[in-house]
C-alpha positions in Angstrom: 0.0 0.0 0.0 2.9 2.7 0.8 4.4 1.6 -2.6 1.3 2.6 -4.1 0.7 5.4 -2.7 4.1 7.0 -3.0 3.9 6.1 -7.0 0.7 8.0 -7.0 1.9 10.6 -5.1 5.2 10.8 -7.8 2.6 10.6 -10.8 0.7 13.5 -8.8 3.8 15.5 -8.8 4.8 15.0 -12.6 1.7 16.2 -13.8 1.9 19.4 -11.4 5.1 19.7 -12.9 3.8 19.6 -16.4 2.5 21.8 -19.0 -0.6 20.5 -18.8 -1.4 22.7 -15.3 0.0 25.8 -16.2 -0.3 26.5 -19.6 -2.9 29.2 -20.5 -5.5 28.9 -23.5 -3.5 31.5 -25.0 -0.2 28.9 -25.1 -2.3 26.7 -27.1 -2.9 29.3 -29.9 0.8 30.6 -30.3 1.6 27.0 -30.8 -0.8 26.5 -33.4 1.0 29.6 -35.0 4.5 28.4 -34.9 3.5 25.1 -36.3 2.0 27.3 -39.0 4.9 29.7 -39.2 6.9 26.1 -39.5 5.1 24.7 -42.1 5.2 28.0 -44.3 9.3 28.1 -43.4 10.0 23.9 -44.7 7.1 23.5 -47.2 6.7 26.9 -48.4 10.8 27.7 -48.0 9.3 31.2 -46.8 12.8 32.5 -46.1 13.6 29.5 -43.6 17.0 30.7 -42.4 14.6 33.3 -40.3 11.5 32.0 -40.0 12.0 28.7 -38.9 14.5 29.7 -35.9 11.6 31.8 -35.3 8.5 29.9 -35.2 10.6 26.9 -33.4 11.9 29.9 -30.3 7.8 30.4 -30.0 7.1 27.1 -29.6 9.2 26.2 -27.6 8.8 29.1 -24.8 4.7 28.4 -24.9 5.5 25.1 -24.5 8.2 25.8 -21.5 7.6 29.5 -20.7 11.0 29.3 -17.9 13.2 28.5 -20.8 13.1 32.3 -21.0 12.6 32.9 -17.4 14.7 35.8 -15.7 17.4 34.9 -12.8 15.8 34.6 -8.8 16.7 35.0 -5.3 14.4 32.5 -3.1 14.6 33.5 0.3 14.1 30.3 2.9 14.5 30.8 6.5 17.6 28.7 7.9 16.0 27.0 10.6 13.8 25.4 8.0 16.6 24.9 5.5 18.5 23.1 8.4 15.1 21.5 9.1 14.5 20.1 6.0 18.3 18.9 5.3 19.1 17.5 8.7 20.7 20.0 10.4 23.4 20.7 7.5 24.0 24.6 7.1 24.9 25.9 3.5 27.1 28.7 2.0 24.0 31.0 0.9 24.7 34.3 1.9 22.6 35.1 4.8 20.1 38.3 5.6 18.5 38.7 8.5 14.9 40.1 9.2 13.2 41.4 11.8 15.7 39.1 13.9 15.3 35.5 11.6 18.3 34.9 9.4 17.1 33.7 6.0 19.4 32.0 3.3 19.6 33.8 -0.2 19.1 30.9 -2.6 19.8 32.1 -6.1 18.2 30.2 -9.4 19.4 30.4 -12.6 17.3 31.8 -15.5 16.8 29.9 -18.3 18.9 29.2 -21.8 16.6 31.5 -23.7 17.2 34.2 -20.9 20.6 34.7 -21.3 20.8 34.4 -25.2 18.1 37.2 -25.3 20.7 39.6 -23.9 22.5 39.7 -27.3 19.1 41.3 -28.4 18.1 43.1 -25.3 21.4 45.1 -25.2 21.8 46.2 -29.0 24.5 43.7 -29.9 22.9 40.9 -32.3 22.1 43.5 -34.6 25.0 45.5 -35.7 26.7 42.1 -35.8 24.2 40.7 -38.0 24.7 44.0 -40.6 28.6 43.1 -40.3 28.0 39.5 -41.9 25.1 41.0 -44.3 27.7 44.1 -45.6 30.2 40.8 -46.3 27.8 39.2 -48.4 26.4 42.4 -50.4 28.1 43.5 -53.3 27.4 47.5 -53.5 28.5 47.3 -57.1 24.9 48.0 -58.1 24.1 51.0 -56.0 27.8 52.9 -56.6 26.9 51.6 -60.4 23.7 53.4 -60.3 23.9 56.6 -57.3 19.7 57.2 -58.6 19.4 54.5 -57.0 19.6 56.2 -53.5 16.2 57.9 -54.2 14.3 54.6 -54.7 15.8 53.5 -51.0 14.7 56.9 -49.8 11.4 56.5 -50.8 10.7 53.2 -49.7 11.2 54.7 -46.1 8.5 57.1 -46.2 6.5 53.9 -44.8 8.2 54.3 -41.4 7.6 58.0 -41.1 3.6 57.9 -41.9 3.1 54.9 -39.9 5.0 57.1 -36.8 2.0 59.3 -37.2 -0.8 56.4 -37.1 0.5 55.2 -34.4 0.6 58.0 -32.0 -2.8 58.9 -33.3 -3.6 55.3 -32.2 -2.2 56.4 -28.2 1.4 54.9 -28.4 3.8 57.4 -27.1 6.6 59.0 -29.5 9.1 56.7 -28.8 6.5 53.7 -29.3 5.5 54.7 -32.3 8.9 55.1 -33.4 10.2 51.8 -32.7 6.6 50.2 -34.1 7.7 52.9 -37.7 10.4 51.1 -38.0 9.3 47.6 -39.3 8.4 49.6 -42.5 11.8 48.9 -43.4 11.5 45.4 -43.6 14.7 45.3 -41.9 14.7 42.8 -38.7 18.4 43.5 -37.1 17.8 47.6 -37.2 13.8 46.9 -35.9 15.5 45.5 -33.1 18.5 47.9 -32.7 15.6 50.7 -32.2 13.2 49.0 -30.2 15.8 48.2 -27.5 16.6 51.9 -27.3 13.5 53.4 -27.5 10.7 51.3 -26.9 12.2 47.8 -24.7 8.5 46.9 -23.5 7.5 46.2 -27.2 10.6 44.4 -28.5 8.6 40.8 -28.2 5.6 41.9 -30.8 7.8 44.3 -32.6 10.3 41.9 -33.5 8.3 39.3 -34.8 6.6 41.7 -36.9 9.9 42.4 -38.7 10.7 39.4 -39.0 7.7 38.0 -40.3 6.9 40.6 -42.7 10.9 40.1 -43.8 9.6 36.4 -44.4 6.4 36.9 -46.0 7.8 39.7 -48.9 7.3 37.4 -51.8 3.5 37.3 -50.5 3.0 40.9 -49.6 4.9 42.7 -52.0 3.6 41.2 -55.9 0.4 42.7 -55.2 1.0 46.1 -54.6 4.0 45.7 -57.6 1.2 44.7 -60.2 -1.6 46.9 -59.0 0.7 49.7 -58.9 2.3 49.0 -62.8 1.1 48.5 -66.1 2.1 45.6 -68.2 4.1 47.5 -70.2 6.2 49.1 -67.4 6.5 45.4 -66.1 8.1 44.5 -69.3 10.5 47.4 -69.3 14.0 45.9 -69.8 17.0 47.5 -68.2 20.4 48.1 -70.3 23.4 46.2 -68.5 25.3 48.8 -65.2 28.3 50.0 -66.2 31.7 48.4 -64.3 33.0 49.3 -61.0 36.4 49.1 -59.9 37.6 47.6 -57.1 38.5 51.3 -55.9 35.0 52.6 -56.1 33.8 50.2 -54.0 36.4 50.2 -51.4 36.2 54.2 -51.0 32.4 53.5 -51.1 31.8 52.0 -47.6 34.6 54.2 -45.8 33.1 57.2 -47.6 29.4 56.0 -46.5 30.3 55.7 -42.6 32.2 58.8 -42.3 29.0 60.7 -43.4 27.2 59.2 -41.7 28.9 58.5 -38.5 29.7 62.9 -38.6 25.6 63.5 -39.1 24.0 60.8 -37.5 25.9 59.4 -34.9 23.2 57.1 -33.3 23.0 55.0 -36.7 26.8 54.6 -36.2 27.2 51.5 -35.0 24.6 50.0 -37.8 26.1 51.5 -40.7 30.3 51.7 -39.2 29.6 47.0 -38.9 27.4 47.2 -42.3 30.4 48.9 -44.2 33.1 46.7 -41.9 31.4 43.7 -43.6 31.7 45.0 -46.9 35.3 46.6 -46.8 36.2 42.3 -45.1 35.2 41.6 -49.0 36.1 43.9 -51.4 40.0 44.9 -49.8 40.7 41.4 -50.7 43.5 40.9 -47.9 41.3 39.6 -45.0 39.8 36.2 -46.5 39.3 35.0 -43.2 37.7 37.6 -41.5 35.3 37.9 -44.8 34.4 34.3 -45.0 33.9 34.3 -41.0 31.4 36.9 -41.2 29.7 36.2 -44.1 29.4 32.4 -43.0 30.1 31.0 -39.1 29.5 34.1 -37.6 26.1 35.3 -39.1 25.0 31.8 -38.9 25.7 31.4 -35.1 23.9 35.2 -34.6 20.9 34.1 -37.2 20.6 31.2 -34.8 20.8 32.9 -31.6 18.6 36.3 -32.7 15.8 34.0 -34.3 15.1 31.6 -31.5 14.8 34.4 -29.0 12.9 36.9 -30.8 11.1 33.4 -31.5 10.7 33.3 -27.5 9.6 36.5 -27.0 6.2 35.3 -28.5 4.5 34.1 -25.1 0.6 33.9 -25.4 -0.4 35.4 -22.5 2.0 38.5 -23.6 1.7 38.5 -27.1 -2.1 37.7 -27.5 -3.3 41.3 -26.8 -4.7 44.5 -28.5 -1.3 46.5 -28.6 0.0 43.3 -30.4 -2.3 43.2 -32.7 -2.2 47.1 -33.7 1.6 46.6 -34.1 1.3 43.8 -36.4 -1.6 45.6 -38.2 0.3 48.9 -38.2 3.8 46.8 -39.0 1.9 45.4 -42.4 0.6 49.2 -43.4 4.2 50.6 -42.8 5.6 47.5 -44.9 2.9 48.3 -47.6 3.6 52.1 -47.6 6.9 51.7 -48.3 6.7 49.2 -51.1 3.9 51.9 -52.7 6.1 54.4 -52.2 9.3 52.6 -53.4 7.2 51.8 -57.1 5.3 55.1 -57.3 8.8 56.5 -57.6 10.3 54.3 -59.8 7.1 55.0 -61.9 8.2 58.7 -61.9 12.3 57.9 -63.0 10.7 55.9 -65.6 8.9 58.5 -66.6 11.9 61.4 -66.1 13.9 58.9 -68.3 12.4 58.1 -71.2 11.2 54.9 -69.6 14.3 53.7 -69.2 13.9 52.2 -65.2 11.8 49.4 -64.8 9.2 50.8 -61.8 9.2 47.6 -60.4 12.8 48.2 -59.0 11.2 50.2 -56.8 10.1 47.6 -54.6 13.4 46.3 -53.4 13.8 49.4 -51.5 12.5 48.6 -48.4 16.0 47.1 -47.2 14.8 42.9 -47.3 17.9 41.3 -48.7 18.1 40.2 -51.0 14.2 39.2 -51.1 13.2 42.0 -52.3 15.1 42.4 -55.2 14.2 38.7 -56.0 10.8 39.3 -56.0 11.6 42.5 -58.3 13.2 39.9 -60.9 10.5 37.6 -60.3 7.8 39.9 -61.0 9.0 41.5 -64.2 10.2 38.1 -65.7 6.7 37.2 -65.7 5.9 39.9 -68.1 9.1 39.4 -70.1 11.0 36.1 -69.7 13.7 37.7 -71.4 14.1 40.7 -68.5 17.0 40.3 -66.1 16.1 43.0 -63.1 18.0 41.2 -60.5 21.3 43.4 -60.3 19.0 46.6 -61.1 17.0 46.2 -58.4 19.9 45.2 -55.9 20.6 49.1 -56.2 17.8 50.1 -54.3 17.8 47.2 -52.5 20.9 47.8 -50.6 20.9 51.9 -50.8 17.4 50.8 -48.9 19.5 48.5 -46.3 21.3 52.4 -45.6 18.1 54.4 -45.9 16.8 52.3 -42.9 19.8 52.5 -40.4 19.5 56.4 -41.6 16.0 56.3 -40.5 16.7 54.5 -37.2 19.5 56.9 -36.7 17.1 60.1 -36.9 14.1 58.3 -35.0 16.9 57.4 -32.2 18.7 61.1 -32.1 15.3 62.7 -32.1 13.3 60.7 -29.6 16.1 58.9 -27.7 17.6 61.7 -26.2 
Protein backbone atom coordinates (compact mmCIF):
# COMPACT_ATOMS: atom_id res chain seq x y z
CA UNK A 1 0.00 0.00 0.00
CA UNK A 2 2.89 2.73 0.83
CA UNK A 3 4.39 1.64 -2.59
CA UNK A 4 1.31 2.64 -4.13
CA UNK A 5 0.72 5.43 -2.74
CA UNK A 6 4.13 6.97 -3.01
CA UNK A 7 3.91 6.06 -6.97
CA UNK A 8 0.67 8.04 -6.98
CA UNK A 9 1.89 10.64 -5.09
CA UNK A 10 5.21 10.80 -7.75
CA UNK A 11 2.57 10.55 -10.75
CA UNK A 12 0.71 13.45 -8.81
CA UNK A 13 3.80 15.51 -8.79
CA UNK A 14 4.82 15.04 -12.62
CA UNK A 15 1.67 16.18 -13.76
CA UNK A 16 1.92 19.43 -11.39
CA UNK A 17 5.07 19.72 -12.95
CA UNK A 18 3.84 19.56 -16.43
CA UNK A 19 2.49 21.85 -19.01
CA UNK A 20 -0.65 20.53 -18.79
CA UNK A 21 -1.45 22.72 -15.31
CA UNK A 22 -0.04 25.83 -16.23
CA UNK A 23 -0.27 26.50 -19.65
CA UNK A 24 -2.92 29.21 -20.49
CA UNK A 25 -5.49 28.88 -23.51
CA UNK A 26 -3.45 31.52 -25.00
CA UNK A 27 -0.19 28.90 -25.14
CA UNK A 28 -2.30 26.71 -27.07
CA UNK A 29 -2.94 29.27 -29.89
CA UNK A 30 0.84 30.57 -30.25
CA UNK A 31 1.61 27.04 -30.79
CA UNK A 32 -0.79 26.55 -33.43
CA UNK A 33 1.02 29.65 -34.97
CA UNK A 34 4.49 28.37 -34.88
CA UNK A 35 3.53 25.10 -36.30
CA UNK A 36 2.01 27.30 -38.97
CA UNK A 37 4.85 29.73 -39.23
CA UNK A 38 6.94 26.12 -39.49
CA UNK A 39 5.06 24.74 -42.13
CA UNK A 40 5.21 27.96 -44.27
CA UNK A 41 9.28 28.06 -43.39
CA UNK A 42 9.97 23.92 -44.72
CA UNK A 43 7.12 23.47 -47.15
CA UNK A 44 6.70 26.90 -48.39
CA UNK A 45 10.78 27.68 -48.03
CA UNK A 46 9.27 31.25 -46.82
CA UNK A 47 12.81 32.55 -46.06
CA UNK A 48 13.60 29.55 -43.61
CA UNK A 49 16.98 30.70 -42.36
CA UNK A 50 14.63 33.31 -40.25
CA UNK A 51 11.49 32.02 -40.03
CA UNK A 52 11.98 28.68 -38.88
CA UNK A 53 14.51 29.65 -35.90
CA UNK A 54 11.61 31.76 -35.28
CA UNK A 55 8.50 29.87 -35.24
CA UNK A 56 10.57 26.89 -33.43
CA UNK A 57 11.93 29.89 -30.33
CA UNK A 58 7.82 30.39 -29.95
CA UNK A 59 7.06 27.12 -29.64
CA UNK A 60 9.21 26.22 -27.57
CA UNK A 61 8.80 29.10 -24.82
CA UNK A 62 4.73 28.39 -24.89
CA UNK A 63 5.45 25.15 -24.54
CA UNK A 64 8.20 25.79 -21.50
CA UNK A 65 7.63 29.47 -20.69
CA UNK A 66 10.98 29.26 -17.95
CA UNK A 67 13.18 28.52 -20.75
CA UNK A 68 13.11 32.28 -20.97
CA UNK A 69 12.61 32.92 -17.36
CA UNK A 70 14.74 35.81 -15.72
CA UNK A 71 17.42 34.93 -12.82
CA UNK A 72 15.79 34.63 -8.84
CA UNK A 73 16.74 35.00 -5.25
CA UNK A 74 14.40 32.48 -3.09
CA UNK A 75 14.57 33.47 0.33
CA UNK A 76 14.13 30.31 2.88
CA UNK A 77 14.45 30.81 6.50
CA UNK A 78 17.63 28.70 7.92
CA UNK A 79 15.95 27.04 10.64
CA UNK A 80 13.77 25.40 8.04
CA UNK A 81 16.57 24.87 5.51
CA UNK A 82 18.51 23.15 8.43
CA UNK A 83 15.06 21.47 9.13
CA UNK A 84 14.51 20.15 5.96
CA UNK A 85 18.28 18.92 5.30
CA UNK A 86 19.12 17.46 8.71
CA UNK A 87 20.72 19.99 10.37
CA UNK A 88 23.38 20.65 7.55
CA UNK A 89 23.97 24.60 7.14
CA UNK A 90 24.87 25.91 3.49
CA UNK A 91 27.12 28.66 1.95
CA UNK A 92 24.03 30.95 0.86
CA UNK A 93 24.68 34.33 1.94
CA UNK A 94 22.57 35.11 4.79
CA UNK A 95 20.07 38.35 5.60
CA UNK A 96 18.49 38.72 8.46
CA UNK A 97 14.89 40.12 9.21
CA UNK A 98 13.20 41.38 11.84
CA UNK A 99 15.67 39.13 13.92
CA UNK A 100 15.33 35.51 11.59
CA UNK A 101 18.35 34.89 9.43
CA UNK A 102 17.14 33.71 6.03
CA UNK A 103 19.37 32.00 3.34
CA UNK A 104 19.60 33.77 -0.20
CA UNK A 105 19.11 30.87 -2.65
CA UNK A 106 19.80 32.05 -6.06
CA UNK A 107 18.23 30.22 -9.40
CA UNK A 108 19.43 30.44 -12.60
CA UNK A 109 17.28 31.83 -15.55
CA UNK A 110 16.77 29.87 -18.29
CA UNK A 111 18.88 29.19 -21.76
CA UNK A 112 16.61 31.53 -23.70
CA UNK A 113 17.16 34.24 -20.87
CA UNK A 114 20.61 34.68 -21.34
CA UNK A 115 20.76 34.36 -25.21
CA UNK A 116 18.14 37.19 -25.33
CA UNK A 117 20.71 39.58 -23.87
CA UNK A 118 22.47 39.74 -27.30
CA UNK A 119 19.15 41.29 -28.44
CA UNK A 120 18.11 43.12 -25.26
CA UNK A 121 21.39 45.09 -25.15
CA UNK A 122 21.77 46.16 -29.02
CA UNK A 123 24.50 43.67 -29.85
CA UNK A 124 22.94 40.88 -32.28
CA UNK A 125 22.10 43.54 -34.65
CA UNK A 126 25.01 45.46 -35.67
CA UNK A 127 26.69 42.15 -35.76
CA UNK A 128 24.16 40.71 -38.00
CA UNK A 129 24.66 43.96 -40.63
CA UNK A 130 28.61 43.10 -40.32
CA UNK A 131 27.98 39.45 -41.89
CA UNK A 132 25.13 40.98 -44.32
CA UNK A 133 27.73 44.07 -45.59
CA UNK A 134 30.18 40.83 -46.34
CA UNK A 135 27.77 39.19 -48.39
CA UNK A 136 26.44 42.36 -50.38
CA UNK A 137 28.10 43.49 -53.29
CA UNK A 138 27.43 47.51 -53.46
CA UNK A 139 28.51 47.32 -57.08
CA UNK A 140 24.88 48.04 -58.11
CA UNK A 141 24.07 51.04 -56.01
CA UNK A 142 27.78 52.92 -56.60
CA UNK A 143 26.87 51.60 -60.37
CA UNK A 144 23.70 53.37 -60.35
CA UNK A 145 23.86 56.57 -57.34
CA UNK A 146 19.75 57.25 -58.62
CA UNK A 147 19.42 54.48 -57.02
CA UNK A 148 19.55 56.21 -53.46
CA UNK A 149 16.17 57.87 -54.17
CA UNK A 150 14.27 54.62 -54.69
CA UNK A 151 15.79 53.54 -51.04
CA UNK A 152 14.71 56.92 -49.77
CA UNK A 153 11.41 56.54 -50.84
CA UNK A 154 10.69 53.21 -49.69
CA UNK A 155 11.21 54.75 -46.09
CA UNK A 156 8.48 57.08 -46.21
CA UNK A 157 6.51 53.89 -44.80
CA UNK A 158 8.21 54.34 -41.45
CA UNK A 159 7.57 58.00 -41.11
CA UNK A 160 3.59 57.92 -41.86
CA UNK A 161 3.08 54.86 -39.86
CA UNK A 162 4.96 57.07 -36.85
CA UNK A 163 2.05 59.29 -37.17
CA UNK A 164 -0.84 56.44 -37.14
CA UNK A 165 0.47 55.15 -34.41
CA UNK A 166 0.57 57.97 -31.97
CA UNK A 167 -2.78 58.89 -33.30
CA UNK A 168 -3.56 55.28 -32.16
CA UNK A 169 -2.19 56.37 -28.23
CA UNK A 170 1.42 54.90 -28.43
CA UNK A 171 3.75 57.43 -27.12
CA UNK A 172 6.58 59.01 -29.47
CA UNK A 173 9.14 56.66 -28.76
CA UNK A 174 6.46 53.72 -29.30
CA UNK A 175 5.52 54.74 -32.33
CA UNK A 176 8.87 55.07 -33.38
CA UNK A 177 10.19 51.84 -32.69
CA UNK A 178 6.58 50.20 -34.14
CA UNK A 179 7.66 52.92 -37.68
CA UNK A 180 10.40 51.05 -38.00
CA UNK A 181 9.28 47.58 -39.34
CA UNK A 182 8.44 49.58 -42.53
CA UNK A 183 11.84 48.87 -43.36
CA UNK A 184 11.50 45.45 -43.56
CA UNK A 185 14.67 45.32 -41.90
CA UNK A 186 14.68 42.75 -38.71
CA UNK A 187 18.42 43.53 -37.14
CA UNK A 188 17.81 47.57 -37.24
CA UNK A 189 13.85 46.91 -35.89
CA UNK A 190 15.53 45.47 -33.05
CA UNK A 191 18.49 47.88 -32.68
CA UNK A 192 15.56 50.70 -32.18
CA UNK A 193 13.24 49.01 -30.23
CA UNK A 194 15.75 48.19 -27.52
CA UNK A 195 16.62 51.91 -27.25
CA UNK A 196 13.55 53.44 -27.48
CA UNK A 197 10.71 51.28 -26.89
CA UNK A 198 12.19 47.81 -24.72
CA UNK A 199 8.50 46.86 -23.50
CA UNK A 200 7.52 46.22 -27.20
CA UNK A 201 10.56 44.36 -28.46
CA UNK A 202 8.63 40.78 -28.19
CA UNK A 203 5.58 41.88 -30.81
CA UNK A 204 7.75 44.27 -32.55
CA UNK A 205 10.29 41.91 -33.55
CA UNK A 206 8.30 39.29 -34.77
CA UNK A 207 6.57 41.67 -36.89
CA UNK A 208 9.89 42.40 -38.72
CA UNK A 209 10.74 39.42 -39.00
CA UNK A 210 7.73 38.02 -40.35
CA UNK A 211 6.88 40.56 -42.66
CA UNK A 212 10.94 40.14 -43.84
CA UNK A 213 9.62 36.44 -44.43
CA UNK A 214 6.39 36.92 -45.97
CA UNK A 215 7.76 39.72 -48.87
CA UNK A 216 7.29 37.40 -51.78
CA UNK A 217 3.52 37.26 -50.52
CA UNK A 218 3.04 40.92 -49.57
CA UNK A 219 4.85 42.72 -52.01
CA UNK A 220 3.56 41.20 -55.93
CA UNK A 221 0.39 42.74 -55.18
CA UNK A 222 0.99 46.06 -54.58
CA UNK A 223 3.98 45.71 -57.57
CA UNK A 224 1.16 44.72 -60.24
CA UNK A 225 -1.56 46.91 -58.96
CA UNK A 226 0.65 49.69 -58.85
CA UNK A 227 2.29 49.03 -62.83
CA UNK A 228 1.10 48.46 -66.15
CA UNK A 229 2.11 45.65 -68.18
CA UNK A 230 4.13 47.53 -70.21
CA UNK A 231 6.19 49.13 -67.44
CA UNK A 232 6.50 45.42 -66.09
CA UNK A 233 8.13 44.47 -69.29
CA UNK A 234 10.48 47.38 -69.34
CA UNK A 235 13.99 45.89 -69.82
CA UNK A 236 17.02 47.53 -68.22
CA UNK A 237 20.39 48.07 -70.33
CA UNK A 238 23.42 46.25 -68.54
CA UNK A 239 25.26 48.80 -65.24
CA UNK A 240 28.27 50.02 -66.17
CA UNK A 241 31.71 48.38 -64.30
CA UNK A 242 32.95 49.34 -60.98
CA UNK A 243 36.38 49.07 -59.88
CA UNK A 244 37.61 47.59 -57.07
CA UNK A 245 38.52 51.31 -55.90
CA UNK A 246 34.96 52.60 -56.10
CA UNK A 247 33.79 50.20 -54.03
CA UNK A 248 36.39 50.15 -51.42
CA UNK A 249 36.25 54.17 -51.00
CA UNK A 250 32.38 53.54 -51.06
CA UNK A 251 31.78 51.97 -47.61
CA UNK A 252 34.57 54.21 -45.76
CA UNK A 253 33.07 57.18 -47.57
CA UNK A 254 29.41 55.97 -46.47
CA UNK A 255 30.31 55.65 -42.61
CA UNK A 256 32.23 58.83 -42.33
CA UNK A 257 29.03 60.66 -43.36
CA UNK A 258 27.19 59.20 -41.74
CA UNK A 259 28.88 58.54 -38.50
CA UNK A 260 29.65 62.94 -38.64
CA UNK A 261 25.60 63.47 -39.06
CA UNK A 262 23.99 60.78 -37.55
CA UNK A 263 25.95 59.37 -34.90
CA UNK A 264 23.23 57.11 -33.30
CA UNK A 265 23.04 54.99 -36.67
CA UNK A 266 26.84 54.59 -36.16
CA UNK A 267 27.17 51.45 -34.97
CA UNK A 268 24.61 50.03 -37.77
CA UNK A 269 26.06 51.50 -40.72
CA UNK A 270 30.26 51.69 -39.17
CA UNK A 271 29.55 47.03 -38.85
CA UNK A 272 27.42 47.19 -42.32
CA UNK A 273 30.40 48.87 -44.24
CA UNK A 274 33.08 46.67 -41.93
CA UNK A 275 31.39 43.68 -43.56
CA UNK A 276 31.69 44.99 -46.87
CA UNK A 277 35.25 46.62 -46.84
CA UNK A 278 36.22 42.32 -45.13
CA UNK A 279 35.24 41.60 -49.04
CA UNK A 280 36.14 43.95 -51.38
CA UNK A 281 39.99 44.90 -49.82
CA UNK A 282 40.74 41.44 -50.72
CA UNK A 283 43.48 40.89 -47.90
CA UNK A 284 41.26 39.59 -45.05
CA UNK A 285 39.82 36.18 -46.52
CA UNK A 286 39.31 35.03 -43.17
CA UNK A 287 37.73 37.61 -41.53
CA UNK A 288 35.31 37.89 -44.82
CA UNK A 289 34.42 34.32 -45.02
CA UNK A 290 33.90 34.33 -41.01
CA UNK A 291 31.41 36.92 -41.19
CA UNK A 292 29.74 36.22 -44.08
CA UNK A 293 29.36 32.41 -42.99
CA UNK A 294 30.10 30.99 -39.14
CA UNK A 295 29.47 34.11 -37.56
CA UNK A 296 26.06 35.30 -39.14
CA UNK A 297 24.96 31.79 -38.88
CA UNK A 298 25.70 31.38 -35.14
CA UNK A 299 23.86 35.24 -34.63
CA UNK A 300 20.95 34.05 -37.22
CA UNK A 301 20.63 31.20 -34.84
CA UNK A 302 20.84 32.89 -31.65
CA UNK A 303 18.56 36.30 -32.65
CA UNK A 304 15.83 33.99 -34.35
CA UNK A 305 15.14 31.64 -31.54
CA UNK A 306 14.82 34.36 -29.04
CA UNK A 307 12.90 36.90 -30.77
CA UNK A 308 11.07 33.44 -31.51
CA UNK A 309 10.74 33.32 -27.55
CA UNK A 310 9.60 36.50 -27.05
CA UNK A 311 6.22 35.30 -28.47
CA UNK A 312 4.52 34.08 -25.13
CA UNK A 313 0.62 33.87 -25.43
CA UNK A 314 -0.38 35.45 -22.49
CA UNK A 315 1.99 38.50 -23.62
CA UNK A 316 1.70 38.46 -27.11
CA UNK A 317 -2.13 37.69 -27.55
CA UNK A 318 -3.27 41.34 -26.76
CA UNK A 319 -4.72 44.49 -28.51
CA UNK A 320 -1.25 46.47 -28.62
CA UNK A 321 -0.02 43.33 -30.43
CA UNK A 322 -2.29 43.19 -32.69
CA UNK A 323 -2.21 47.05 -33.67
CA UNK A 324 1.58 46.60 -34.12
CA UNK A 325 1.32 43.85 -36.41
CA UNK A 326 -1.56 45.61 -38.18
CA UNK A 327 0.30 48.87 -38.24
CA UNK A 328 3.76 46.75 -38.99
CA UNK A 329 1.89 45.44 -42.36
CA UNK A 330 0.56 49.19 -43.42
CA UNK A 331 4.21 50.64 -42.76
CA UNK A 332 5.62 47.50 -44.90
CA UNK A 333 2.92 48.26 -47.60
CA UNK A 334 3.63 52.12 -47.60
CA UNK A 335 6.91 51.73 -48.28
CA UNK A 336 6.69 49.19 -51.15
CA UNK A 337 3.92 51.89 -52.70
CA UNK A 338 6.11 54.39 -52.17
CA UNK A 339 9.28 52.61 -53.45
CA UNK A 340 7.21 51.77 -57.13
CA UNK A 341 5.35 55.13 -57.27
CA UNK A 342 8.81 56.50 -57.64
CA UNK A 343 10.31 54.31 -59.81
CA UNK A 344 7.08 55.04 -61.91
CA UNK A 345 8.15 58.74 -61.87
CA UNK A 346 12.31 57.89 -63.05
CA UNK A 347 10.69 55.93 -65.63
CA UNK A 348 8.86 58.55 -66.61
CA UNK A 349 11.91 61.37 -66.08
CA UNK A 350 13.91 58.87 -68.35
CA UNK A 351 12.37 58.11 -71.24
CA UNK A 352 11.19 54.89 -69.59
CA UNK A 353 14.30 53.68 -69.17
CA UNK A 354 13.91 52.25 -65.23
CA UNK A 355 11.79 49.44 -64.84
CA UNK A 356 9.16 50.75 -61.82
CA UNK A 357 9.18 47.60 -60.42
CA UNK A 358 12.80 48.24 -59.00
CA UNK A 359 11.22 50.20 -56.82
CA UNK A 360 10.11 47.61 -54.62
CA UNK A 361 13.40 46.27 -53.40
CA UNK A 362 13.84 49.43 -51.45
CA UNK A 363 12.49 48.58 -48.43
CA UNK A 364 15.97 47.06 -47.19
CA UNK A 365 14.84 42.85 -47.29
CA UNK A 366 17.94 41.34 -48.72
CA UNK A 367 18.14 40.20 -51.05
CA UNK A 368 14.20 39.16 -51.12
CA UNK A 369 13.16 41.99 -52.25
CA UNK A 370 15.10 42.36 -55.20
CA UNK A 371 14.20 38.69 -56.01
CA UNK A 372 10.84 39.33 -55.99
CA UNK A 373 11.57 42.50 -58.32
CA UNK A 374 13.17 39.89 -60.87
CA UNK A 375 10.53 37.59 -60.32
CA UNK A 376 7.82 39.88 -61.00
CA UNK A 377 9.02 41.49 -64.16
CA UNK A 378 10.16 38.11 -65.70
CA UNK A 379 6.72 37.25 -65.69
CA UNK A 380 5.88 39.93 -68.06
CA UNK A 381 9.11 39.35 -70.08
CA UNK A 382 10.97 36.13 -69.69
CA UNK A 383 13.66 37.74 -71.43
CA UNK A 384 14.11 40.65 -68.46
CA UNK A 385 16.97 40.29 -66.09
CA UNK A 386 16.08 42.98 -63.14
CA UNK A 387 18.02 41.16 -60.45
CA UNK A 388 21.34 43.38 -60.28
CA UNK A 389 18.97 46.65 -61.10
CA UNK A 390 17.00 46.25 -58.36
CA UNK A 391 19.85 45.23 -55.86
CA UNK A 392 20.55 49.05 -56.17
CA UNK A 393 17.83 50.13 -54.32
CA UNK A 394 17.75 47.20 -52.49
CA UNK A 395 20.89 47.83 -50.64
CA UNK A 396 20.86 51.86 -50.82
CA UNK A 397 17.42 50.76 -48.92
CA UNK A 398 19.51 48.48 -46.28
CA UNK A 399 21.30 52.35 -45.56
CA UNK A 400 18.09 54.37 -45.86
CA UNK A 401 16.79 52.28 -42.88
CA UNK A 402 19.82 52.48 -40.43
CA UNK A 403 19.54 56.37 -41.65
CA UNK A 404 16.03 56.32 -40.45
CA UNK A 405 16.74 54.45 -37.22
CA UNK A 406 19.52 56.89 -36.70
CA UNK A 407 17.12 60.09 -36.91
CA UNK A 408 14.08 58.26 -34.97
CA UNK A 409 16.95 57.38 -32.25
CA UNK A 410 18.73 61.05 -32.14
CA UNK A 411 15.26 62.68 -32.08
CA UNK A 412 13.28 60.73 -29.62
CA UNK A 413 16.13 58.86 -27.66
CA UNK A 414 17.56 61.72 -26.16
Amino acid sequence: MEILNGFLQSLQGLLQNSGICYLAWQNYVMILISILLLYLAIKKQYEPMLLLPIAFGMLLVNLYPNIMGAPSTELIAVKDYMAAHGGETANYAITTMQGVDYYNIPHTGGLFYYLYQGVKLGIYPPLIFLGVGAMTDFGPLIANPKSFILGAAAQIGIFITFTGAIFLGFTAQQAGAIGIIGGADGPTAIFVTSKLAPELLGPIAVAAYSYMALVPIIQPPIMKALTTKKERAIEMVQLRPVSKLEKIIFPVLVVIVVAIFLPDAASLVGMLMLGNLFRESGVVDRLFKTAQNELMNIITIFLGTTVGATATGTVFLNINTLKIILLGLIAFCIGTAFGVLFGKLMCFATGGKVNPLIGSAGVSAVPMAARVSQKVGQAENPTNFLLMHAMGPNVAGVIGSAVAAGVLLSVLGH
